[in-house]
Backbone bond lengths (Angstrom), bond angles and torsions (degrees), N, CA, C in turn:
res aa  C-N    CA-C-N  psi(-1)  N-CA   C-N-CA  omega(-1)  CA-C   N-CA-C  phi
1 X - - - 1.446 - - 1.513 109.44 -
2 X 1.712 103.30 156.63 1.671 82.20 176.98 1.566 109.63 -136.37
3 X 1.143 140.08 -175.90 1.192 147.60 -149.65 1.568 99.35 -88.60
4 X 1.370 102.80 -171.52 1.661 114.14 172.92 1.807 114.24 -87.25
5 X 1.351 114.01 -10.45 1.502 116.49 -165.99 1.882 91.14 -58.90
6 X 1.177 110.07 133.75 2.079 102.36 -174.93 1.694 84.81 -119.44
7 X 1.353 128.01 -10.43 1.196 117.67 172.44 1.652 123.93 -82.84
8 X 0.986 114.90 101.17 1.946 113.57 -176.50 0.919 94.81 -41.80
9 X 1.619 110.11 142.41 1.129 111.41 148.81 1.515 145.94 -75.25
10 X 1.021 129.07 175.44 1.906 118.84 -175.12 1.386 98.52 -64.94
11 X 1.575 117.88 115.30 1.723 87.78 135.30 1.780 110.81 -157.25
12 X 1.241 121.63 154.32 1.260 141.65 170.85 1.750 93.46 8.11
13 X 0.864 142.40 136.09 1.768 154.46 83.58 1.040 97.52 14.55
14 X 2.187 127.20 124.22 0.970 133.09 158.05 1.372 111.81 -60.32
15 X 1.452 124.08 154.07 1.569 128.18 -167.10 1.545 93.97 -69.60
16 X 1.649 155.80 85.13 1.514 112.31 -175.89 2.033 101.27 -102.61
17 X 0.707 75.33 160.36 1.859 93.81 179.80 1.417 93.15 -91.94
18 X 1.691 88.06 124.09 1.852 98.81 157.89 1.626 116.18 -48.43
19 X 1.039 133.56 110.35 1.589 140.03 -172.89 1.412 110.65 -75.46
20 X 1.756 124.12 118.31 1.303 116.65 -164.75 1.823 109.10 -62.69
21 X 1.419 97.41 -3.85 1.533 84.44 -171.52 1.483 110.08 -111.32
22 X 1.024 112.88 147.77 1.581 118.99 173.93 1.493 108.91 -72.13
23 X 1.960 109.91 143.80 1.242 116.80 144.45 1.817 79.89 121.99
24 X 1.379 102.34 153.04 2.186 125.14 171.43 1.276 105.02 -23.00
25 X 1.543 129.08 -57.55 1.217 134.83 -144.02 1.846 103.22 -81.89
26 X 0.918 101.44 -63.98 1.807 97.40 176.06 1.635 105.28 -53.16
27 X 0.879 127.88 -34.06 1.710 125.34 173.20 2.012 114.62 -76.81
28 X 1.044 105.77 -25.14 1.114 100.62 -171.92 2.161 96.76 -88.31
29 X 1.212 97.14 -38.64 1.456 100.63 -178.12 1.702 110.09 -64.60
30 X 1.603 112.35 -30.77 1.423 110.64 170.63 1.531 117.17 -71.87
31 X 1.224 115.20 -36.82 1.936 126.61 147.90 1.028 138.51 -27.60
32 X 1.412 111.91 -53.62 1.729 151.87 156.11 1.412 81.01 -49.08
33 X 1.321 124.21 -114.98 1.468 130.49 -129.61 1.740 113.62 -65.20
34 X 1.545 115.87 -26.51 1.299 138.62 161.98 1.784 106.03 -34.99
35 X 1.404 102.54 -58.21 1.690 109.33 -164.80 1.727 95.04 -76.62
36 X 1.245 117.37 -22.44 1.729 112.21 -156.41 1.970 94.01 -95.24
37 X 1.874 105.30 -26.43 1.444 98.78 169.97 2.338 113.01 -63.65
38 X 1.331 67.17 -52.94 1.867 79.66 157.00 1.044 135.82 -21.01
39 X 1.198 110.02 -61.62 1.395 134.68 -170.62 1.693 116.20 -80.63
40 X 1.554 100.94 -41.01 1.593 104.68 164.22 1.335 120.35 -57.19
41 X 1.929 110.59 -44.45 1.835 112.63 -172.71 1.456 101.76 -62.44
42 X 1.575 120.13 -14.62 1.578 108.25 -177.12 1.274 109.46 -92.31
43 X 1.726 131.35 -33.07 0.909 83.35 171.88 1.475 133.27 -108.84
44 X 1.412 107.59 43.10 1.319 108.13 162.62 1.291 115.60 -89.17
45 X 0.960 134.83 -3.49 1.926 140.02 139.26 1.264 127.17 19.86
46 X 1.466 144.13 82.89 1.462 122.72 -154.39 1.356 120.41 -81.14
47 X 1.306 142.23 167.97 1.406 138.02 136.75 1.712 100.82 72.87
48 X 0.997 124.31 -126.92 1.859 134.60 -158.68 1.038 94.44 -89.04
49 X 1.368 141.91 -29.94 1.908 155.39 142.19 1.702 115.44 -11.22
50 X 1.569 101.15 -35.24 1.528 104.95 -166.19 1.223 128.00 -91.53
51 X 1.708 113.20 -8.37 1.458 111.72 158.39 1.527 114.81 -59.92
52 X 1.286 108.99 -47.46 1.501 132.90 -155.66 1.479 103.98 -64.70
53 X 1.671 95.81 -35.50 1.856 99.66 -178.18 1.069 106.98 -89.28
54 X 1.227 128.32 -22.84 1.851 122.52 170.24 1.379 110.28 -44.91
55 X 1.874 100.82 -69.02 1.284 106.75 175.22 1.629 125.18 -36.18
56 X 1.358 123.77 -62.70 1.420 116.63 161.15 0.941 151.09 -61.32
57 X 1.663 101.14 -2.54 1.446 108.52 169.18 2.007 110.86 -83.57
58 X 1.555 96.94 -53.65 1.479 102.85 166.80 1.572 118.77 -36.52
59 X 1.887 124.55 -23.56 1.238 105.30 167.55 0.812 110.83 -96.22
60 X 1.558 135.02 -24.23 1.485 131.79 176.23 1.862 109.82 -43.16
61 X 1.301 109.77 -42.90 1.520 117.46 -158.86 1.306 87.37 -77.72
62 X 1.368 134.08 -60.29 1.792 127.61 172.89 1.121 104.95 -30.01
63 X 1.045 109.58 -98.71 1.619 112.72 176.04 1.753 121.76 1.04
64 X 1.521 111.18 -61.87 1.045 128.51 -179.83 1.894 114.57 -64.54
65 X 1.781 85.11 -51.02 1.796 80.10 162.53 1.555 129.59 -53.75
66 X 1.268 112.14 -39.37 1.161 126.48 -167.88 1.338 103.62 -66.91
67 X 1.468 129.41 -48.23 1.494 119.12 174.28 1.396 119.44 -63.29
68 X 1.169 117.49 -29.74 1.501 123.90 164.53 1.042 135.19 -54.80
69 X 2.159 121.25 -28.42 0.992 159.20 -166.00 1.698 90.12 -103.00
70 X 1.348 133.41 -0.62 1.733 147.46 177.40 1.235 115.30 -105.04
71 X 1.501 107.31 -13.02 1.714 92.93 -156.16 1.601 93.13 -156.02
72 X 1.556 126.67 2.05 0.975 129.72 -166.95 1.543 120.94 -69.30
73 X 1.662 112.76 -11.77 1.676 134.25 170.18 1.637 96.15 -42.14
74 X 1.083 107.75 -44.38 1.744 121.29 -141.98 1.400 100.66 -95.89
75 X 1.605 122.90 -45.23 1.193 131.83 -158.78 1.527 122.03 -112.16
76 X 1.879 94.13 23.25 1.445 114.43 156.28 1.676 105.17 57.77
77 X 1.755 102.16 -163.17 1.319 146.94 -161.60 1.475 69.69 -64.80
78 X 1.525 124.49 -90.28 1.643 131.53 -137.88 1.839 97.30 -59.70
79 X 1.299 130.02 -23.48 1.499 132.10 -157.57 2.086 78.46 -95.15
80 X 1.174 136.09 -36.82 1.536 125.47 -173.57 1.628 88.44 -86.34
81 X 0.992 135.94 -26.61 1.690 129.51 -176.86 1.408 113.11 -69.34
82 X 1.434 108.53 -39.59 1.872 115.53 -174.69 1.736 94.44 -77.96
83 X 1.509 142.72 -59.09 1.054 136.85 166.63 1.456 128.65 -38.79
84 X 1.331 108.97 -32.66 1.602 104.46 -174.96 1.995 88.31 -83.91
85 X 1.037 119.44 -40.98 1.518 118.58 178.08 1.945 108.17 -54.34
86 X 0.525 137.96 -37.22 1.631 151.41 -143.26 1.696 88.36 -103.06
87 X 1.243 129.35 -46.98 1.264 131.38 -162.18 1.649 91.00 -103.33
88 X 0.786 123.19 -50.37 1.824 112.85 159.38 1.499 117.32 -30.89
89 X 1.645 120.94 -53.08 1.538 148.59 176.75 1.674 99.58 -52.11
90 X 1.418 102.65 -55.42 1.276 113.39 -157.74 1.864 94.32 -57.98
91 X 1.452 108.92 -56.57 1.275 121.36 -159.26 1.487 104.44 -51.38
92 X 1.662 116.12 -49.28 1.445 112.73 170.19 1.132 137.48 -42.26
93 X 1.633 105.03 -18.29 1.813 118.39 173.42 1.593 105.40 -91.25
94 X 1.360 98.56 -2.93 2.083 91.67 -173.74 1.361 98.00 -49.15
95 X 1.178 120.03 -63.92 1.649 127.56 -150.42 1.812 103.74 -40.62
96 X 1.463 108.29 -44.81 1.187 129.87 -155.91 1.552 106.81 -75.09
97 X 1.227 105.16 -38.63 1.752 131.65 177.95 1.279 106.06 -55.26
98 X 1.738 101.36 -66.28 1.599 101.20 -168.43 1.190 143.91 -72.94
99 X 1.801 96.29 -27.66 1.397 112.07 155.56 1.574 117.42 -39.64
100 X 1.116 115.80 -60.67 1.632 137.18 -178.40 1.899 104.41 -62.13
101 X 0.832 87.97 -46.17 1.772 84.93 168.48 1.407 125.21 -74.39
102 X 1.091 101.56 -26.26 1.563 103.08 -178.88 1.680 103.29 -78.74
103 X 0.951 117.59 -31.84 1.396 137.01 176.97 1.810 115.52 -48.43
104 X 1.464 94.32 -43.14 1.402 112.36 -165.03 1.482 101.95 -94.10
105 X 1.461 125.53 -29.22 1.250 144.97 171.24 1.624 97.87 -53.56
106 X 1.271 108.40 -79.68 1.398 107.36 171.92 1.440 130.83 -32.35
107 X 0.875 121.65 -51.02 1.266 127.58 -148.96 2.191 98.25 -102.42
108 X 1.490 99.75 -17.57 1.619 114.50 161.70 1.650 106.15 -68.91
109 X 1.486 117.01 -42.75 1.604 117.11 -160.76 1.711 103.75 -78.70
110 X 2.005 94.09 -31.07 1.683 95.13 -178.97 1.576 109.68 -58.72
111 X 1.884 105.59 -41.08 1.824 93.75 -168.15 1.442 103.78 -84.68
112 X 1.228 137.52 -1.64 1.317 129.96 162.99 1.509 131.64 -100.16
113 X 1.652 92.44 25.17 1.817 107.81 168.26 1.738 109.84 60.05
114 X 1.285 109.18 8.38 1.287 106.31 169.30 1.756 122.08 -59.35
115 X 1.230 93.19 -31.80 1.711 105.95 177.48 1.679 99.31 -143.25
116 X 1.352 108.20 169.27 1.474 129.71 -163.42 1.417 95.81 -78.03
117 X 1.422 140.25 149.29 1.249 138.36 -163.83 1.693 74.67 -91.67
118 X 0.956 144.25 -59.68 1.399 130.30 -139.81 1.640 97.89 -75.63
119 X 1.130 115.24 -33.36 1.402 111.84 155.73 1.377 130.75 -31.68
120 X 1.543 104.87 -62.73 1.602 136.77 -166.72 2.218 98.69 -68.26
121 X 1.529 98.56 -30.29 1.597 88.53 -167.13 1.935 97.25 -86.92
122 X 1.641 108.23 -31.41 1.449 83.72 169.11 1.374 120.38 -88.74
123 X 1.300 135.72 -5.15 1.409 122.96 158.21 1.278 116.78 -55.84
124 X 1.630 129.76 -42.17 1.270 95.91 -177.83 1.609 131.50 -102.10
125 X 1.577 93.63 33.67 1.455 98.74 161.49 1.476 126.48 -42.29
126 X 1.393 108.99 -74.31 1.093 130.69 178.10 1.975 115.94 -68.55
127 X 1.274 102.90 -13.56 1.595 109.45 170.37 1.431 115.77 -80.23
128 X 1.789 103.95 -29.04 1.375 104.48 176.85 1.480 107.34 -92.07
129 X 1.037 143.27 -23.64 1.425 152.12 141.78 1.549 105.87 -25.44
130 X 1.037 126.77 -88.40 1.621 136.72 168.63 1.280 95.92 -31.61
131 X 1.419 144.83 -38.49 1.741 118.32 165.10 0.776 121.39 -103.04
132 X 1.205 138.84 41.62 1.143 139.32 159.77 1.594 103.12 -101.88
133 X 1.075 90.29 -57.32 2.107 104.62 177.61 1.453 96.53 -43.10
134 X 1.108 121.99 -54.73 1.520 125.64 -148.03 1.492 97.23 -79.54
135 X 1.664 135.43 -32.35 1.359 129.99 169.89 1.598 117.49 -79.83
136 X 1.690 110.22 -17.85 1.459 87.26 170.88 1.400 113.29 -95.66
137 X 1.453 127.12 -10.12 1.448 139.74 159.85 1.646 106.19 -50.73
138 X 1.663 118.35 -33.22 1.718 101.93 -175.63 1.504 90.14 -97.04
139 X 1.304 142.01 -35.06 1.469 122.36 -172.75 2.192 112.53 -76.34
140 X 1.180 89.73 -21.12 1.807 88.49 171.79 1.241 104.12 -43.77
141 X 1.813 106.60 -63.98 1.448 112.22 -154.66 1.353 98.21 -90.37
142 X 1.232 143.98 -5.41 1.196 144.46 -167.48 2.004 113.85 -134.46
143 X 1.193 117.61 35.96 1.421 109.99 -153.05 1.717 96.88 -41.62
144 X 1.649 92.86 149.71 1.107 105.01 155.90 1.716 125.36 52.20
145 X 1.831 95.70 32.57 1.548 97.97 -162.19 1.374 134.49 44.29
146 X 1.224 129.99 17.59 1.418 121.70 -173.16 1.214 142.39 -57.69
147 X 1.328 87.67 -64.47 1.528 106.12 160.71 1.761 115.21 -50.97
148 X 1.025 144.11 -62.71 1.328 149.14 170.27 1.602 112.60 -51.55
149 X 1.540 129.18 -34.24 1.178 119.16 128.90 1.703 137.64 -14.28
150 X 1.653 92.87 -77.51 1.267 98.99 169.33 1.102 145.31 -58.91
151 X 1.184 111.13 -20.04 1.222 139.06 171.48 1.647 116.07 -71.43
152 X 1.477 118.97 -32.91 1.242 120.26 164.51 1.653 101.01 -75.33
153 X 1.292 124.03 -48.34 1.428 109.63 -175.99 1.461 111.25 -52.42
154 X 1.156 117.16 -45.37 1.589 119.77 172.38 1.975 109.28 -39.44
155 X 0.937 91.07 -36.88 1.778 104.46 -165.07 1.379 96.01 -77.46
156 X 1.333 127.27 -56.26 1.253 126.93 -179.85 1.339 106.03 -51.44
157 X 1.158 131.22 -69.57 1.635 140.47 -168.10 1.484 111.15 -61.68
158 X 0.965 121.57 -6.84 1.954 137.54 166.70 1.491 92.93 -83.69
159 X 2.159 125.63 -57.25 1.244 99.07 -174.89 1.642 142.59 -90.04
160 X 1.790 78.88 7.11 1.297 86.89 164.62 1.648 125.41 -93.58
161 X 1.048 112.31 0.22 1.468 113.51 173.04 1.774 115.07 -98.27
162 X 1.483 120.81 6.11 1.158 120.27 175.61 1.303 113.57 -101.26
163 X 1.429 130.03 140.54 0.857 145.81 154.21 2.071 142.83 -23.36
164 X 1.560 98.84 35.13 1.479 101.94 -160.93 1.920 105.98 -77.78
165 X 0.978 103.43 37.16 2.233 112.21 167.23 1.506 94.46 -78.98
166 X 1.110 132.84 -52.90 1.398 162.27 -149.90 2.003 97.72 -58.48
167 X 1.382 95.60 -52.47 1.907 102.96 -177.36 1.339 113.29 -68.74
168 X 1.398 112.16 104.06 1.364 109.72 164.03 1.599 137.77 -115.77
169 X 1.176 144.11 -160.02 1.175 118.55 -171.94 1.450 131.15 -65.34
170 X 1.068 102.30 -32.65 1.858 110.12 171.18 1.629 114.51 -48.83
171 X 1.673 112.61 -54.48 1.471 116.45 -172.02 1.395 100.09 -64.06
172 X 1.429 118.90 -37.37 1.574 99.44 179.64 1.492 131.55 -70.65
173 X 1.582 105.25 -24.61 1.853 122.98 172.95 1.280 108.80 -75.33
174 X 1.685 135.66 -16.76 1.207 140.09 139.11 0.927 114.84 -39.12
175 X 1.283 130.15 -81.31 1.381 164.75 -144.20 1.735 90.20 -53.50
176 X 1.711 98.52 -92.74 1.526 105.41 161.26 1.655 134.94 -34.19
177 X 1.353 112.04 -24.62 1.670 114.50 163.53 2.052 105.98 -60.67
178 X 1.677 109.96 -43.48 0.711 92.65 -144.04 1.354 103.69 -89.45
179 X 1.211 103.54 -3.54 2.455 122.59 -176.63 1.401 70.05 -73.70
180 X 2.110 135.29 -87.30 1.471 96.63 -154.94 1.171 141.96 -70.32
181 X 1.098 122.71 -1.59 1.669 124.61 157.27 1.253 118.23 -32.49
182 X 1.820 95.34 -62.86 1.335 111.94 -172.08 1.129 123.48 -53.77
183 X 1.471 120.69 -42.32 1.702 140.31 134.17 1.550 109.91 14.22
184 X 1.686 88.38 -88.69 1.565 128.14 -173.08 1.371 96.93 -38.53
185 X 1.213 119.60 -57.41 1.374 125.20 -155.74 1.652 115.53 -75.80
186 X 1.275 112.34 -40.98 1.536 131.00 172.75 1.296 104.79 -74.27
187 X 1.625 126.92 -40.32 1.957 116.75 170.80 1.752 97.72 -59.91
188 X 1.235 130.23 -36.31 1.489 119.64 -171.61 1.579 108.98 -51.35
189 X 1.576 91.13 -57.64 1.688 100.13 -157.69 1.457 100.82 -65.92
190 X 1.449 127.55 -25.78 1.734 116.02 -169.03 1.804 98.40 -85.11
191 X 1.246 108.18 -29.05 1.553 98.27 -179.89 1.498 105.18 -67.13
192 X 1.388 131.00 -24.17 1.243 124.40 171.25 1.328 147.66 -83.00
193 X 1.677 90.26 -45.67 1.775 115.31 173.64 1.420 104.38 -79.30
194 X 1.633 104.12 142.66 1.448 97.45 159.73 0.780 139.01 -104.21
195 X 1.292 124.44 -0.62 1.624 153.75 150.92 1.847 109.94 -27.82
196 X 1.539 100.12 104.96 1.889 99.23 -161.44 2.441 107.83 -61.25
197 X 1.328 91.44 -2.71 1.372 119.19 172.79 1.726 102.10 -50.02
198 X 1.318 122.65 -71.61 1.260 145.95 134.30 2.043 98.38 13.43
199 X 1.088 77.47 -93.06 1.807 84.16 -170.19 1.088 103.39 -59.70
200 X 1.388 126.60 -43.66 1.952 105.42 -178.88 1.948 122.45 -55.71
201 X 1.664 89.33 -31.54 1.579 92.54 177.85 1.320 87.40 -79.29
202 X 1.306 162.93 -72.55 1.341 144.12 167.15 1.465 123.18 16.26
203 X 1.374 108.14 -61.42 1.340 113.10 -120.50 1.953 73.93 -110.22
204 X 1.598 118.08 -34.88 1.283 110.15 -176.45 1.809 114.26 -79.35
205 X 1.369 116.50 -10.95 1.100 129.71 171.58 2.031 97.77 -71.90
206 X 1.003 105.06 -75.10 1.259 117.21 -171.56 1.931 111.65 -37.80
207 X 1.653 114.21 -44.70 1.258 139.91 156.14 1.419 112.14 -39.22
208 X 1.348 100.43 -66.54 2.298 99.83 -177.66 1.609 102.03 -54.91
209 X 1.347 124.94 -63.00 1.421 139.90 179.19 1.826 99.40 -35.89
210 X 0.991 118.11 -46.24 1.548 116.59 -173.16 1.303 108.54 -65.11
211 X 1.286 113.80 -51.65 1.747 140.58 -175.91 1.173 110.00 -66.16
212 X 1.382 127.13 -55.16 1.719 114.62 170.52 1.635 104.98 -78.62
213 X 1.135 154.28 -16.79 0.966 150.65 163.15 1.859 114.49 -34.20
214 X 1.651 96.58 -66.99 1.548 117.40 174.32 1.107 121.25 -51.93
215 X 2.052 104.59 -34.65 1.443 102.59 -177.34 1.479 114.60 -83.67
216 X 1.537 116.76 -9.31 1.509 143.66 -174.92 1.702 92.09 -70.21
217 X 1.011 114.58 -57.63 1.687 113.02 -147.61 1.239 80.70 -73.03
218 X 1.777 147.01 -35.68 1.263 134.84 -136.02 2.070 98.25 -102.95
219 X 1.308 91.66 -48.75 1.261 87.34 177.67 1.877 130.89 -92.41
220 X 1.551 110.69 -21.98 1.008 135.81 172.26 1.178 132.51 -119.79
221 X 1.813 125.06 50.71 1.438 132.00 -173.27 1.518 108.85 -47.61
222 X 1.568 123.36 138.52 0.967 110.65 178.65 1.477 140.60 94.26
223 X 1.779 100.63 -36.96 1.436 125.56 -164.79 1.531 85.92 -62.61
224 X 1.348 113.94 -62.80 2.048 118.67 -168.14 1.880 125.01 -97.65
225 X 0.622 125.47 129.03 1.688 100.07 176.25 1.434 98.06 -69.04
226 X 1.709 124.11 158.65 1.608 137.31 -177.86 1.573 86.06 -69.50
227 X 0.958 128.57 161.05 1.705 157.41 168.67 1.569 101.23 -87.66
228 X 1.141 116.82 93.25 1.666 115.50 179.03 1.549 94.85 -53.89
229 X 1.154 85.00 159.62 1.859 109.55 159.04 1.680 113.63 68.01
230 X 1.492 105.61 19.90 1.177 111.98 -176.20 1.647 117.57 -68.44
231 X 1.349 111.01 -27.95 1.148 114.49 -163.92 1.595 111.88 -96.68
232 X 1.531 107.25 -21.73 1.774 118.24 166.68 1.131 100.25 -57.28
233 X 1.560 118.97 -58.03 1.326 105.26 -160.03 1.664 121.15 -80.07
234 X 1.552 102.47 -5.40 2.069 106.54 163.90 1.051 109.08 -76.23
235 X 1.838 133.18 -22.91 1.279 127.14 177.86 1.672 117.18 -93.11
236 X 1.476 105.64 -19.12 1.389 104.06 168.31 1.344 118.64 -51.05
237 X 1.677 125.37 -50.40 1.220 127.80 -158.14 1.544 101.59 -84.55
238 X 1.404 125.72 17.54 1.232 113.99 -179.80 1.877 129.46 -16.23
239 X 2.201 86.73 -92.23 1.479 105.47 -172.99 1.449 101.88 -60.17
240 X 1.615 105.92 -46.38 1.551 101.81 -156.98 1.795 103.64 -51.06
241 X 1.113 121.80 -38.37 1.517 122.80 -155.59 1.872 95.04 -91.21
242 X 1.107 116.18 5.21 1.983 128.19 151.35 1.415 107.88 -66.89
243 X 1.667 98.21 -70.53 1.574 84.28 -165.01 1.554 110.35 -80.56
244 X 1.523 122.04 -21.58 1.420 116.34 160.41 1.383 114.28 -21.65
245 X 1.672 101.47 -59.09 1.975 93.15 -158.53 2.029 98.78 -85.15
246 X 0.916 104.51 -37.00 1.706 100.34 158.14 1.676 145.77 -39.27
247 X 1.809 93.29 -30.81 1.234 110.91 165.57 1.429 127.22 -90.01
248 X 1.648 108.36 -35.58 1.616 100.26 144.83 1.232 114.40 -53.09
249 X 0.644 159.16 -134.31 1.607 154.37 -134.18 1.308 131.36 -21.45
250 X 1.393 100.93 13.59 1.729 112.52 -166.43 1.836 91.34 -121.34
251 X 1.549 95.60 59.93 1.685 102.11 152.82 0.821 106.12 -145.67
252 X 1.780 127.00 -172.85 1.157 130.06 -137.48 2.121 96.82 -89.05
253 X 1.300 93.97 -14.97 1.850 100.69 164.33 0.898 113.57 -42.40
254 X 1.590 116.09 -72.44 1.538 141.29 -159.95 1.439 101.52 -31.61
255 X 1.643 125.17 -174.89 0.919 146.81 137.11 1.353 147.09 -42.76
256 X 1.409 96.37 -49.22 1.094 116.72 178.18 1.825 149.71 -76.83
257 X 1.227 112.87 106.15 1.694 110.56 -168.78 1.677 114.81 -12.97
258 X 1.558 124.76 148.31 1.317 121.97 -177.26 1.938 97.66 -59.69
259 X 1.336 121.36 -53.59 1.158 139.63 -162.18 1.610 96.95 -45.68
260 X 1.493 123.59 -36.25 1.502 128.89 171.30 0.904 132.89 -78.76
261 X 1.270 115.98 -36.15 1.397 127.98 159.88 1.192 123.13 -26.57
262 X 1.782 95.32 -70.90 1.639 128.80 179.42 1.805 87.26 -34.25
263 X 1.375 108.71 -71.13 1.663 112.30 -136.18 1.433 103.47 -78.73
264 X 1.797 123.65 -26.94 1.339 117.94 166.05 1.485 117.54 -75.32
265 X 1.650 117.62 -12.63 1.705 104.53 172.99 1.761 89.93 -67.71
266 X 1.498 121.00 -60.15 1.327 115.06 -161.15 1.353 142.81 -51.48
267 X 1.822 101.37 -8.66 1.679 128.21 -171.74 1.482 87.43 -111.51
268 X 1.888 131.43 -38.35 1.701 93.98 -158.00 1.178 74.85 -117.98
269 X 1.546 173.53 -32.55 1.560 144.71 178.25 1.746 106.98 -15.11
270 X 1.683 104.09 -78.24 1.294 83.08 -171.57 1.534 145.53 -73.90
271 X 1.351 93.10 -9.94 1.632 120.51 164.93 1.778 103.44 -48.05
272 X 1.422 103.82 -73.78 1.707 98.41 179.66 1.220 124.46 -40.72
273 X 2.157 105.37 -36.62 1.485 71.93 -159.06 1.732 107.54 -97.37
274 X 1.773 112.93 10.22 1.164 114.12 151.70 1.672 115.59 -55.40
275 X 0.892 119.66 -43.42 1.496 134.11 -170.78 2.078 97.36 -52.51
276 X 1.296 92.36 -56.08 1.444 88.42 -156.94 1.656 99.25 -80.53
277 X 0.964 153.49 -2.07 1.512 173.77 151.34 1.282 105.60 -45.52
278 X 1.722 103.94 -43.35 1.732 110.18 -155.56 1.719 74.20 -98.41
279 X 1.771 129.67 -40.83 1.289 82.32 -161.86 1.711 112.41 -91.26
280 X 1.392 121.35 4.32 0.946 118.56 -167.92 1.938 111.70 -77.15
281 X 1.264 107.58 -9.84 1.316 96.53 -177.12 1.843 116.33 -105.65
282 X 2.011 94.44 4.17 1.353 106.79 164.23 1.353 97.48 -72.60
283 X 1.314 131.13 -66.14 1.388 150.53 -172.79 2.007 83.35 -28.16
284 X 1.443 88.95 -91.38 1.669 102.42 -161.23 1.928 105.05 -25.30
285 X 1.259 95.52 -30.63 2.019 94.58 -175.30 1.227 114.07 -95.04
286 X 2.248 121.81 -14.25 1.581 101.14 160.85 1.317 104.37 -141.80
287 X 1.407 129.51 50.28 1.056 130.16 150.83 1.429 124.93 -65.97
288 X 1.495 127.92 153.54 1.337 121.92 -168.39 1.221 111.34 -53.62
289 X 1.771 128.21 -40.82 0.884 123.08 166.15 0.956 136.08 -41.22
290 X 1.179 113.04 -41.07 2.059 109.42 -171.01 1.708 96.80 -70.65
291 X 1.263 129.86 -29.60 1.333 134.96 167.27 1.564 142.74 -49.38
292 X 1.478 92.81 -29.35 1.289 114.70 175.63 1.577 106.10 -70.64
């Protein structure tokens, strides 16, 4: 899960190689494998380095899904086989993610007076406890990321043996019709449900749409028009999508003492669902829809 920051952060341009062949598909496949080489240098990350590289590796592999999730008409059975693998990969880093997110969640709600700092420093006792456990629990069984490494090299060397000459502009304006639908369909259910479940499928719909977008302008100028209002609606869901991922964690799973539980459902319930009220009627005023 990830925090409220809706601004990416900076980082480096994947390396891509001019592709000897013309046309989307050889560029998008140098895109593809660029973010998934990416994703390996992070997480070989050493020491206090390795939260930070989880985290960037988990977007590198999005990223990478997401172009795959562009061109996948073309690149068959084996192009849905490397994606369902990659998002399998991805899932093995959840543990590692959320710990670390929840962390950052916290310590976002402390500087924005959402909760009492003295609150915020003993909650994440036990939040920073829970990642620590949870990173030497993936390097026991996994020293030193390796295996999950390899496993992206595996992924890479699958997309380099497929056939992406084949993707041309149509499969990708498909492709992209069908991420904003998907959009459409996930802004319905969070303006309705109140279930903070709602906004994460939201918020990962809204995420792919951003990601093939970037990879659109880079490899396929022209191919899509940009989706206005993409970026209102990543900043709309700010707070609400804080205490969203905060309120998962308030079961008997979580971290956190029963006695806290109790007192953070009773301080952020109604906070969220002010939150999602305030952002749903940003949404309702710049969602693509109201644009159309």
């Amino acid at each position: 899960m990830s925090t409220s920051k809706t601004r990416p952060a900076s980082r480096p341009k994947p390396a891509i190689r001019a592709p000897v062949e013309s046309g989307p598909g050889p560029c998008l496949k140098e895109y593809a494998i660029a973010e998934l080489a990416r994703a390996g240098r992070q997480l070989a990350r050493p020491g206090d380095k390795r939260h930070e590289g989880v985290h960037e590796a988990r977007k590198s592999i999005r990223r990478a899904r997401a172009v795959i999730a562009l061109s996948e008409r073309r690149l068959g059975k084996t192009g849905r086989r490397v994606e369902r693998r990659l998002r399998e990969l991805a899932r093995t880093l959840s543990a590692l993610r959320d710990a670390q997110a929840l962390e950052e969640v916290l310590m976002h709600l402390g500087e924005a007076r959402a909760l009492p700092r003295a609150d915020v420093a003993r909650l994440l006792v036990p939040v920073r406890a829970r990642k620590r456990d949870a990173l030497a629990a993936a390097l026991a069984e996994d020293p030193g990321l390796a295996l999950r490494r390899a496993a992206l090299a595996d992924a890479n060397a699958a997309l380099l043996r497929l056939d992406w000459r084949r993707v041309d502009a149509r499969d990708l304006a498909r492709a992209h019709d069908r991420s904003v639908a998907e959009l459409h369909a996930a802004l319905g259910a969070a303006r309705t449900e109140p279930d903070p479940e709602a906004w994460h499928r939201f918020r990962r719909r809204l995420r792919r749409l951003r990601q093939q977008e970037t990879a659109l302008a880079e490899c396929a100028p022209g191919a899509v028009p940009p989706t206005p209002g993409l970026g209102a609606l990543a900043d709309a869901m700010g707070l609400a999508q804080d205490y969203a991922l905060l309120i998962a964690h308030l079961d008997e799973h979580g971290p956190f003492s029963p006695r806290d539980r109790a007192a953070l459902k009773r301080r952020l319930l109604p906070r969220y669902r002010r939150a999602v009220l305030d952002a749903s009627a940003t949404l309702a005023r710049d969602s693509p829809e109201s644009r159309a």
